[in-house]
N, CA, C and O atoms as a GROMACS GRO file, in nm:
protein
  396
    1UNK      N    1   3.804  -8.286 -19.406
    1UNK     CA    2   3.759  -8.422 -19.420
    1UNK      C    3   3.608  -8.419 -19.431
    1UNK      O    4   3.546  -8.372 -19.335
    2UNK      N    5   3.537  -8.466 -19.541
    2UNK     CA    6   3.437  -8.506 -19.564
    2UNK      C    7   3.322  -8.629 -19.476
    2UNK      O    8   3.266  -8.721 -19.535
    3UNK      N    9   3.312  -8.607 -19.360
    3UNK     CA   10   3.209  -8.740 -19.324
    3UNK      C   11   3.054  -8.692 -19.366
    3UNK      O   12   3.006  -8.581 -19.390
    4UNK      N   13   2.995  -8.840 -19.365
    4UNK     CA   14   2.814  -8.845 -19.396
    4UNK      C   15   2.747  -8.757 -19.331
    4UNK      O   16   2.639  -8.714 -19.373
    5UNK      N   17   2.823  -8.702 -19.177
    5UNK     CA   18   2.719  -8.603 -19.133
    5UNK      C   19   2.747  -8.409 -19.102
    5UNK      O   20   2.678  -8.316 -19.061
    6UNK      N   21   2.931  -8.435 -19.166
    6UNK     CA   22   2.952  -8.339 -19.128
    6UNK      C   23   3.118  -8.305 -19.196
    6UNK      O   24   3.207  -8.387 -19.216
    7UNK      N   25   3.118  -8.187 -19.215
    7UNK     CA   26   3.266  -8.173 -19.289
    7UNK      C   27   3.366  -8.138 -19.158
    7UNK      O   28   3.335  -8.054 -19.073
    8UNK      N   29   3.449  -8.190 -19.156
    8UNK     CA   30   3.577  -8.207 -19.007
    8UNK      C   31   3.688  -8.181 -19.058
    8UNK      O   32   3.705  -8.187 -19.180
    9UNK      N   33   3.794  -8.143 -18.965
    9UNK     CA   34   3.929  -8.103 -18.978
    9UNK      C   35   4.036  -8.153 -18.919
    9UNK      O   36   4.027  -8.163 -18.797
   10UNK      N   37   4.131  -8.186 -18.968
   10UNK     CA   38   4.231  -8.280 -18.853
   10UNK      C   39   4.393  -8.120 -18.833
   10UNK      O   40   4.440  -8.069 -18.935
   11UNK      N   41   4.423  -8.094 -18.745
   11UNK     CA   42   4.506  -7.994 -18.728
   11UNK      C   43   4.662  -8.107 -18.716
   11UNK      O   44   4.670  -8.219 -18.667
   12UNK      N   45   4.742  -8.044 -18.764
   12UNK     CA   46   4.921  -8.100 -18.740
   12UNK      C   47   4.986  -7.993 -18.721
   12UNK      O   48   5.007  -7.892 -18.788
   13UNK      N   49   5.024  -8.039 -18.592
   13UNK     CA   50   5.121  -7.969 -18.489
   13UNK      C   51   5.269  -7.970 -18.494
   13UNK      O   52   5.331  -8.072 -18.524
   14UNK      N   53   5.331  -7.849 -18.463
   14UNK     CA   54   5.496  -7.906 -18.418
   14UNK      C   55   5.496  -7.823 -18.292
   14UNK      O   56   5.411  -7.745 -18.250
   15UNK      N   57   5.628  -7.866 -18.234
   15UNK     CA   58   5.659  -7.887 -18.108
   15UNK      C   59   5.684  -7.726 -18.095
   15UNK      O   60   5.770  -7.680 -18.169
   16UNK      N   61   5.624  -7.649 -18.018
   16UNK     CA   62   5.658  -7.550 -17.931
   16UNK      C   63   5.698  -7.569 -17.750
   16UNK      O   64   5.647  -7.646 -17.669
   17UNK      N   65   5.809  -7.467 -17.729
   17UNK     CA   66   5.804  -7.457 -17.621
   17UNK      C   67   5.705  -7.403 -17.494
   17UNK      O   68   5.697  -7.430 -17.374
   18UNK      N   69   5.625  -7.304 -17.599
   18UNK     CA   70   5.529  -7.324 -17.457
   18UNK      C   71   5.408  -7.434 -17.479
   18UNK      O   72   5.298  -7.390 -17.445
   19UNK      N   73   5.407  -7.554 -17.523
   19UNK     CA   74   5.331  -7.682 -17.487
   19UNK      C   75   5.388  -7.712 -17.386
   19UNK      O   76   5.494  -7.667 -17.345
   20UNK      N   77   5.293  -7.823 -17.321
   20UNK     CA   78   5.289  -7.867 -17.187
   20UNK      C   79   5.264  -8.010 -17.231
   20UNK      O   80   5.154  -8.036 -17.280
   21UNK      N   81   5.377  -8.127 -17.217
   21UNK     CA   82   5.361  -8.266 -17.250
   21UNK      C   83   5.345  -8.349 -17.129
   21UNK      O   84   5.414  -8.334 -17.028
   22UNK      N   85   5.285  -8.406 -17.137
   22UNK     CA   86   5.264  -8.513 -16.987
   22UNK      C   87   5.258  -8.624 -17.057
   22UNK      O   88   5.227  -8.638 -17.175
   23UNK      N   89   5.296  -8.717 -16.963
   23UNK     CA   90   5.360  -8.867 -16.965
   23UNK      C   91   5.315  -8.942 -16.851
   23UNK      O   92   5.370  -8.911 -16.745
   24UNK      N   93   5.220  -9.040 -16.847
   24UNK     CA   94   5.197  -9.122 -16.755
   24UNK      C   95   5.230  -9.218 -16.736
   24UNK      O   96   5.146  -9.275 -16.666
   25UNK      N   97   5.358  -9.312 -16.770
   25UNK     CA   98   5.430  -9.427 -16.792
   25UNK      C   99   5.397  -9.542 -16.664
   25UNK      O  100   5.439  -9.658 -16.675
   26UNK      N  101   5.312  -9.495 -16.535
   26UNK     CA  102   5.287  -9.637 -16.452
   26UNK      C  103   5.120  -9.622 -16.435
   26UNK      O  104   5.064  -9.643 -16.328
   27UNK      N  105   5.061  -9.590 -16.539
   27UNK     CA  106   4.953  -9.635 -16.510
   27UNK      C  107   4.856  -9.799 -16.539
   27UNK      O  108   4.851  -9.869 -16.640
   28UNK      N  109   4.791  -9.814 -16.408
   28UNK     CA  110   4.740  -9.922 -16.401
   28UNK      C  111   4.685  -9.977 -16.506
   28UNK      O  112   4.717  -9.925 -16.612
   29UNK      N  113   4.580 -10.107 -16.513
   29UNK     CA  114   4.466 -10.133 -16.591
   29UNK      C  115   4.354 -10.112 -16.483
   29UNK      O  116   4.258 -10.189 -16.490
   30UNK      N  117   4.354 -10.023 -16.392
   30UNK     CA  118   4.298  -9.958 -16.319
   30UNK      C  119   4.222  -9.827 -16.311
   30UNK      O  120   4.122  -9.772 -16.263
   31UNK      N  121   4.376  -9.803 -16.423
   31UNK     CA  122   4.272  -9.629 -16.381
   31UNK      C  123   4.315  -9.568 -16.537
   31UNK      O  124   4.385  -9.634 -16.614
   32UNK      N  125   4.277  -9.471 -16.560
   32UNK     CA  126   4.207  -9.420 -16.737
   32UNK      C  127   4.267  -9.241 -16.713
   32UNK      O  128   4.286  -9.177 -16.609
   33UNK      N  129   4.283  -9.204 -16.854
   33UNK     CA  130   4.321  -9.087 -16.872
   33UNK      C  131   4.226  -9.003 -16.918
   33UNK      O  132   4.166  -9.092 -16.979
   34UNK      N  133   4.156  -8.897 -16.941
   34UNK     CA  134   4.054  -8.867 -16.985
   34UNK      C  135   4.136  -8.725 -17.024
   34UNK      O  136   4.184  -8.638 -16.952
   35UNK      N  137   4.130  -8.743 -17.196
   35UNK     CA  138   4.115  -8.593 -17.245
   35UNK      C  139   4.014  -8.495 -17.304
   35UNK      O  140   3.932  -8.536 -17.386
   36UNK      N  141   4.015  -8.404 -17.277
   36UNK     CA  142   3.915  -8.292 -17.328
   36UNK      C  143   3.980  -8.244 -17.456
   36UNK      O  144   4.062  -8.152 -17.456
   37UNK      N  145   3.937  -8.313 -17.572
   37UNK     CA  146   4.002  -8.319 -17.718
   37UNK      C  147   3.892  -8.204 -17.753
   37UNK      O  148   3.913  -8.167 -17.868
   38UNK      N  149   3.791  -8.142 -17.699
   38UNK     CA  150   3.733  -8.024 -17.750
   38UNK      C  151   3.654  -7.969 -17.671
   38UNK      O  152   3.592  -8.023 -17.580
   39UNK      N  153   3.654  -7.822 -17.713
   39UNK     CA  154   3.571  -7.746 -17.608
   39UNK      C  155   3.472  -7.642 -17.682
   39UNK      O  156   3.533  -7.545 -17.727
   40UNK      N  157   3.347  -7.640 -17.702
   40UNK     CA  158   3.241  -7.581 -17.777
   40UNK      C  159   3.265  -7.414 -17.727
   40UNK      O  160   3.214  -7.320 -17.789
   41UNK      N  161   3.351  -7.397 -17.606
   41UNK     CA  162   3.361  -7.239 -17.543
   41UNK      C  163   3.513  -7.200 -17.624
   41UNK      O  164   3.522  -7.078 -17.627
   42UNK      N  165   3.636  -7.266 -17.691
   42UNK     CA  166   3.689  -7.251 -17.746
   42UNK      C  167   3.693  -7.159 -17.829
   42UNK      O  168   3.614  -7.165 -17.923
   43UNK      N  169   3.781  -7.054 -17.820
   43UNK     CA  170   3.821  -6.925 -17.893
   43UNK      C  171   3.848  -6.972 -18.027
   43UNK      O  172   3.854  -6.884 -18.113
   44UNK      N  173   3.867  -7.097 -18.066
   44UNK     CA  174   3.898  -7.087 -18.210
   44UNK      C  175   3.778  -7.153 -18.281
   44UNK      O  176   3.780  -7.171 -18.402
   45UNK      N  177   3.666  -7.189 -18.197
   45UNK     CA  178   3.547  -7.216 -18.226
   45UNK      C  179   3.469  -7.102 -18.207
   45UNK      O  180   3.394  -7.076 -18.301
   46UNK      N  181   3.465  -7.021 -18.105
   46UNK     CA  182   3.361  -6.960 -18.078
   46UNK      C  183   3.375  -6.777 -18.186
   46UNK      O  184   3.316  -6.670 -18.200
   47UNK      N  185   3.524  -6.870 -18.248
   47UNK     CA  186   3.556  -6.734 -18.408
   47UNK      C  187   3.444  -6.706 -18.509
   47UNK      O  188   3.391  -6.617 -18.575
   48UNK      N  189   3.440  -6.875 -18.475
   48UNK     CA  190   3.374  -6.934 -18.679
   48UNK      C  191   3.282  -6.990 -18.663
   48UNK      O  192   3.264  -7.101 -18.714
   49UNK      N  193   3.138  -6.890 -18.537
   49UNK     CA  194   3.037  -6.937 -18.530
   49UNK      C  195   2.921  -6.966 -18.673
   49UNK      O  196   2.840  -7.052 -18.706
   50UNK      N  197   2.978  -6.826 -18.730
   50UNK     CA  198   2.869  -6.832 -18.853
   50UNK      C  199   2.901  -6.934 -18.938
   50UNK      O  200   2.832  -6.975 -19.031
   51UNK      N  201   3.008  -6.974 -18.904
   51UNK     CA  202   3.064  -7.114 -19.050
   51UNK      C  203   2.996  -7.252 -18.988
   51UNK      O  204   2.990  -7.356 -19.053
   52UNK      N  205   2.948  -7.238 -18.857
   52UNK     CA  206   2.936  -7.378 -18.844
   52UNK      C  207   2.764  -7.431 -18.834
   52UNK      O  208   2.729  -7.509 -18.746
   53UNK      N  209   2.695  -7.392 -18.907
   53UNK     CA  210   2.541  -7.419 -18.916
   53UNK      C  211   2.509  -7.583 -18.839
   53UNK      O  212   2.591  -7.674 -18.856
   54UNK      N  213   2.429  -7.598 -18.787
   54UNK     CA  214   2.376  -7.714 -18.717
   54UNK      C  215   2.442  -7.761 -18.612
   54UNK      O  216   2.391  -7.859 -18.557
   55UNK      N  217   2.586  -7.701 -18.548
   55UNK     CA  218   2.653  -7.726 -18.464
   55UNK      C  219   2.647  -7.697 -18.312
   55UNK      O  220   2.657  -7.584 -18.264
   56UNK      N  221   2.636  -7.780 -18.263
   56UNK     CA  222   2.568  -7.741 -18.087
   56UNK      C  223   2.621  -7.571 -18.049
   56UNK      O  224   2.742  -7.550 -18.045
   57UNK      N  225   2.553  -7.489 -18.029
   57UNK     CA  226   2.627  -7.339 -17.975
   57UNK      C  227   2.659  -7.355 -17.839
   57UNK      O  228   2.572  -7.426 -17.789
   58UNK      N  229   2.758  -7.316 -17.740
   58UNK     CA  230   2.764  -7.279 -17.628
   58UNK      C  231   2.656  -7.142 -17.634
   58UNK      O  232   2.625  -7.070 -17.729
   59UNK      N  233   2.591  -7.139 -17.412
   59UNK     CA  234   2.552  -7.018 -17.421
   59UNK      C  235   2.595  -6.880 -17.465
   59UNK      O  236   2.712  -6.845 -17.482
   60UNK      N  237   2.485  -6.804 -17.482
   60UNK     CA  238   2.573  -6.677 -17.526
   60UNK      C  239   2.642  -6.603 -17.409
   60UNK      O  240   2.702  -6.499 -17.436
   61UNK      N  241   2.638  -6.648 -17.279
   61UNK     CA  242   2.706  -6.605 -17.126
   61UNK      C  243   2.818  -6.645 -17.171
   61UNK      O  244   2.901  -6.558 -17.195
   62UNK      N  245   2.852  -6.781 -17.194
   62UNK     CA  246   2.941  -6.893 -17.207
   62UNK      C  247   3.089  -6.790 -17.204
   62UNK      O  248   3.121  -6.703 -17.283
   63UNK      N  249   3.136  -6.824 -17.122
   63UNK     CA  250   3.332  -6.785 -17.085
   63UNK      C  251   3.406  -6.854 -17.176
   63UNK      O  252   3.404  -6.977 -17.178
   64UNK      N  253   3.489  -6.772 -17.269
   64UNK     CA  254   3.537  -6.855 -17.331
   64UNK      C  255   3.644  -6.883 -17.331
   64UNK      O  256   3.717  -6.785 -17.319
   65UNK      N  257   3.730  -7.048 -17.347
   65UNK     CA  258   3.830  -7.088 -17.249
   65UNK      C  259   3.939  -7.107 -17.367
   65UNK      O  260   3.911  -7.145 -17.481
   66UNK      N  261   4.097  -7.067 -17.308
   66UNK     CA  262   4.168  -7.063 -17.473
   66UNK      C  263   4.209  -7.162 -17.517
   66UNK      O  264   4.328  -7.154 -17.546
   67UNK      N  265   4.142  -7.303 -17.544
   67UNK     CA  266   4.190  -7.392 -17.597
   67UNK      C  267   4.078  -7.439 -17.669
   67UNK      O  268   3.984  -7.430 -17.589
   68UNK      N  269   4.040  -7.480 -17.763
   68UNK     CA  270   3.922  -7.550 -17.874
   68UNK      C  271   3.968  -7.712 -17.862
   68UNK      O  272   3.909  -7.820 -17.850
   69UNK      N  273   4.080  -7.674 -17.871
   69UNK     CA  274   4.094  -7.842 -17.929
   69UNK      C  275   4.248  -7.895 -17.778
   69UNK      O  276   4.306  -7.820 -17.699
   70UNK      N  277   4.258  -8.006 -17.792
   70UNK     CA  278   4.378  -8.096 -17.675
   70UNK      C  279   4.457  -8.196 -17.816
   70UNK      O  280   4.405  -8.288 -17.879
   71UNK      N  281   4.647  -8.114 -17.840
   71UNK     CA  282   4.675  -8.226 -17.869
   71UNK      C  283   4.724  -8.347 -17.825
   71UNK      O  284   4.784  -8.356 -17.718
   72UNK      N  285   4.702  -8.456 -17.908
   72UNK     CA  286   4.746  -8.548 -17.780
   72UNK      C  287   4.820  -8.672 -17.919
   72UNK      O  288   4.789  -8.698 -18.035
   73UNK      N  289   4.914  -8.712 -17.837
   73UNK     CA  290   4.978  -8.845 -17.950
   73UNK      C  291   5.023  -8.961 -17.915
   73UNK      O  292   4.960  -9.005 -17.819
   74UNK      N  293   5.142  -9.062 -17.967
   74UNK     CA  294   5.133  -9.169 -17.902
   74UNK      C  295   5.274  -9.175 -17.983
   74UNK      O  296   5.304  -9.135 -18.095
   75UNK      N  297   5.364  -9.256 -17.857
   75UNK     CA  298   5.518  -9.287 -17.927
   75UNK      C  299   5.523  -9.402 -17.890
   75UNK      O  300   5.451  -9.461 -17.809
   76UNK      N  301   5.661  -9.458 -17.985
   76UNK     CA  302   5.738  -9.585 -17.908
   76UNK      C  303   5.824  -9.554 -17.798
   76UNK      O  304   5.918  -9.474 -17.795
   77UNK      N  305   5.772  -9.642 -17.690
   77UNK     CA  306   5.854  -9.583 -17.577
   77UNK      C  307   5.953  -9.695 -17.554
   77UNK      O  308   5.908  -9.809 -17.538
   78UNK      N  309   6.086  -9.673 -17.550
   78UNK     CA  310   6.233  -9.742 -17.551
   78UNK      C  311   6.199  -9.808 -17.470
   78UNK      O  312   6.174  -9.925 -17.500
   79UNK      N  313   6.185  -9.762 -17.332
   79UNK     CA  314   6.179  -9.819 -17.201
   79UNK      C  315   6.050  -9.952 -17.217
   79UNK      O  316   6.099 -10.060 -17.183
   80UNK      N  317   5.962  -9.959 -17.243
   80UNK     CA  318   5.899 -10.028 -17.282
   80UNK      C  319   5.962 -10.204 -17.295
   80UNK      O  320   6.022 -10.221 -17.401
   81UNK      N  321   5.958 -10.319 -17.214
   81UNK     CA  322   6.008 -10.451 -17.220
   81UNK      C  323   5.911 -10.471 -17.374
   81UNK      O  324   5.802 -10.421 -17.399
   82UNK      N  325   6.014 -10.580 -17.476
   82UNK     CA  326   5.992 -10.624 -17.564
   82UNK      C  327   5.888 -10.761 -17.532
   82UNK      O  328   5.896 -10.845 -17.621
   83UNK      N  329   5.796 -10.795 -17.423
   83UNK     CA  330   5.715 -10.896 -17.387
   83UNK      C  331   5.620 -10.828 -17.340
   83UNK      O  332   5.514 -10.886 -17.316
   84UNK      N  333   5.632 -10.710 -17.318
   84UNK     CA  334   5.488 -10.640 -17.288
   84UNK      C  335   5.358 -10.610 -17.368
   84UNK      O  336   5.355 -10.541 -17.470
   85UNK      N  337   5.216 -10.691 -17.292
   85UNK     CA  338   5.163 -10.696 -17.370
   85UNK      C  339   5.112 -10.527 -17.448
   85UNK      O  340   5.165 -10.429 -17.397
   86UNK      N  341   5.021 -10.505 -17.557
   86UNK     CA  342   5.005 -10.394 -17.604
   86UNK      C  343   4.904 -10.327 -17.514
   86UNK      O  344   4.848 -10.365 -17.412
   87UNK      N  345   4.899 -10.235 -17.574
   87UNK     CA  346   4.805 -10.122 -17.444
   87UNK      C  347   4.691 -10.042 -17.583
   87UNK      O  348   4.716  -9.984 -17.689
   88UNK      N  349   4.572 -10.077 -17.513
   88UNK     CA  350   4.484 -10.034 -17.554
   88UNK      C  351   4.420  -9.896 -17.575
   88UNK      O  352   4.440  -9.823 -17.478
   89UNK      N  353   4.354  -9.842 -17.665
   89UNK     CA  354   4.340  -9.731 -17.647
   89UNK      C  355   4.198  -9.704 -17.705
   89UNK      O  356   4.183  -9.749 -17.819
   90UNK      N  357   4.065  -9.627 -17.638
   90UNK     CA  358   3.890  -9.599 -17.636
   90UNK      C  359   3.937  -9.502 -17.699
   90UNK      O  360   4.053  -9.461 -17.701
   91UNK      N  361   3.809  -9.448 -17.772
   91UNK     CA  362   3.751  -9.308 -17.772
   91UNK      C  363   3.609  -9.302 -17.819
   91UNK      O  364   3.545  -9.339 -17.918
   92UNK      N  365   3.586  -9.236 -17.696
   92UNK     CA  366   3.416  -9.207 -17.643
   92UNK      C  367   3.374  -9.104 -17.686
   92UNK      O  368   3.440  -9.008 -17.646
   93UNK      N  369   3.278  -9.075 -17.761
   93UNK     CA  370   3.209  -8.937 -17.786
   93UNK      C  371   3.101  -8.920 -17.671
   93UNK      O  372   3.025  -9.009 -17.632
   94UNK      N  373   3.110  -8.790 -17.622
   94UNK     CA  374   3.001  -8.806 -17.526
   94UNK      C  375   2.995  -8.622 -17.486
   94UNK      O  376   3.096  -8.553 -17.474
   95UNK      N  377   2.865  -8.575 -17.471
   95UNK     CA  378   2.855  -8.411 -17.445
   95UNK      C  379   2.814  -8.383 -17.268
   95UNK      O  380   2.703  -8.405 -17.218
   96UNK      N  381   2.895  -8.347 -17.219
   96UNK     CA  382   2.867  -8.318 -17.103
   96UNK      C  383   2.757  -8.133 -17.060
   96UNK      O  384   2.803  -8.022 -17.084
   97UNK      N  385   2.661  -8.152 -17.017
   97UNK     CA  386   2.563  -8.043 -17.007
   97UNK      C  387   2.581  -8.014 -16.804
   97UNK      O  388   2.564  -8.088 -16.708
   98UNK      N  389   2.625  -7.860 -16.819
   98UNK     CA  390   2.642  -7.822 -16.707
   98UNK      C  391   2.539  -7.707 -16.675
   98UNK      O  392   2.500  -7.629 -16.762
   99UNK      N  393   2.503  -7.702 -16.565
   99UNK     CA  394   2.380  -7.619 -16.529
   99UNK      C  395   2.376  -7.531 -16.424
   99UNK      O  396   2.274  -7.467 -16.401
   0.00000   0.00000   0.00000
């Protein structure tokens, strides 16, 4: 995918057994899910350093952790009452710096 500041990739998945699916079906308007949809220490990032010019580097210490990317999706859930209102869904870009 082509954006104004940067060429991006969207990955499509199928279902393996060793994925790990979680389901949070009673959560509040209280409390929030937070995924780590990427990781700059990522083995499938930290492959194709030379391909990625201008792209934040992890240190060169940096441990690298085996996941790059979190998939994550969204179904119709049966259980779900036909009067319930819809459920919203953010996404925040934001770089966390650890020291």
């Amino acid at each position: 995918i082509r954006y104004s500041d940067r060429v991006g990739e969207n990955y499509f998945a199928r279902n393996s057994p060793s994925h790990n699916w979680h389901y949070f079906p009673e959560l509040t308007r209280d409390e929030a899910v937070l995924i780590k949809c990427w990781d700059s220490r990522g083995d499938d990032f930290l492959g194709k350093l030379e391909t990625m010019r201008g792209w934040p580097l992890p240190p060169a210490n940096a441990e690298p952790v085996p996941a790059t990317f979190s998939l994550h999706t969204g179904f119709v859930d049966p259980a779900t009452r036909e009067d319930a209102p819809d459920r919203e869904s953010i996404e925040v870009r934001l770089i966390a710096f650890f020291e």
